[in-house]
C-alpha positions in Angstrom: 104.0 29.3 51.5 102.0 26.7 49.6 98.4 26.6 48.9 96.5 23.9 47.8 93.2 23.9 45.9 90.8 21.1 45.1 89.1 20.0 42.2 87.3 16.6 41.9 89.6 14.3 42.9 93.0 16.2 42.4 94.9 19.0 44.4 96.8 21.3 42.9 99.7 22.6 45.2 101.0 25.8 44.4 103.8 28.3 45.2 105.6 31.6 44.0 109.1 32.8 45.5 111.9 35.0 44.0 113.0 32.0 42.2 110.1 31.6 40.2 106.9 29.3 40.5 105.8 25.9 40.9 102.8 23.6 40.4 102.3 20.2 41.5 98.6 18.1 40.5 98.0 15.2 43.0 97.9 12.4 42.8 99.2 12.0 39.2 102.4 14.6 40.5 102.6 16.2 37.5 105.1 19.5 38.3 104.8 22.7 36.1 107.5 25.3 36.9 109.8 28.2 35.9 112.7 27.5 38.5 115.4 27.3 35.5 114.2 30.5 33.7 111.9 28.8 31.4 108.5 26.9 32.0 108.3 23.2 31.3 106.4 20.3 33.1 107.4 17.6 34.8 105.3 14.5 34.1 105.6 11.0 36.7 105.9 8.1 34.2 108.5 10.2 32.0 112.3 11.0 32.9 112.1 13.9 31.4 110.6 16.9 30.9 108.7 19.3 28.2 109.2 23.2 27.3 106.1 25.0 27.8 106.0 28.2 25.5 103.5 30.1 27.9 105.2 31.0 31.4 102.4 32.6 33.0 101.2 31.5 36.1 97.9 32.5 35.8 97.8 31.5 32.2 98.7 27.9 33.0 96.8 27.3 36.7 93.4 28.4 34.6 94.5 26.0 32.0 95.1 23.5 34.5 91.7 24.1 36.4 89.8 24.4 32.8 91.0 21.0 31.7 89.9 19.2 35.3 86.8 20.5 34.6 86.4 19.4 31.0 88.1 15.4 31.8 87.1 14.9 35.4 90.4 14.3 35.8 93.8 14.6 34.4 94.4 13.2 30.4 98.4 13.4 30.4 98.6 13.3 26.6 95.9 16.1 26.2 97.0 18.3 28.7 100.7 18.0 27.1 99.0 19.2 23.7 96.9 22.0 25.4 100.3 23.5 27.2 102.5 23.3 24.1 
């Protein structure tokens, strides 16, 4: 199942399985998830992807919610600084 929860102008789409968990923010579709055993994030204009040391859900989705909050919005090089 996937839930969805706004905030200003982004959605942040959410599930948990036995895999592991995923987050995606629209509409810059940033993913954060722990499919592969470790957390990293996922961001659209780069090919590749970044190690996040925290792999909490809850730790990261406040994070996430806290920093909309703060930048009206999504600030991709400060939200990669906040999650390292």
């Amino acid at each position: 199942m996937t839930i969805r929860n706004s905030y200003l102008d982004n959605q942040i789409y959410w599930t948990k399985g036995e895999r592991g968990w995923s987050m995606v923010i629209m509409p810059e579709s940033i993913r954060i998830d722990n499919f592969h055993g470790y957390c990293h994030i996922h961001l659209h204009e780069k090919k590749n992807y970044h190690t996040i040391k925290d792999d909490t859900f809850d730790n990261i989705y406040n994070l996430l919610v806290e920093h909309l909050e703060r930048n009206k919005g999504i600030d991709v090089s400060e939200l990669e600084k906040e999650l390292e």
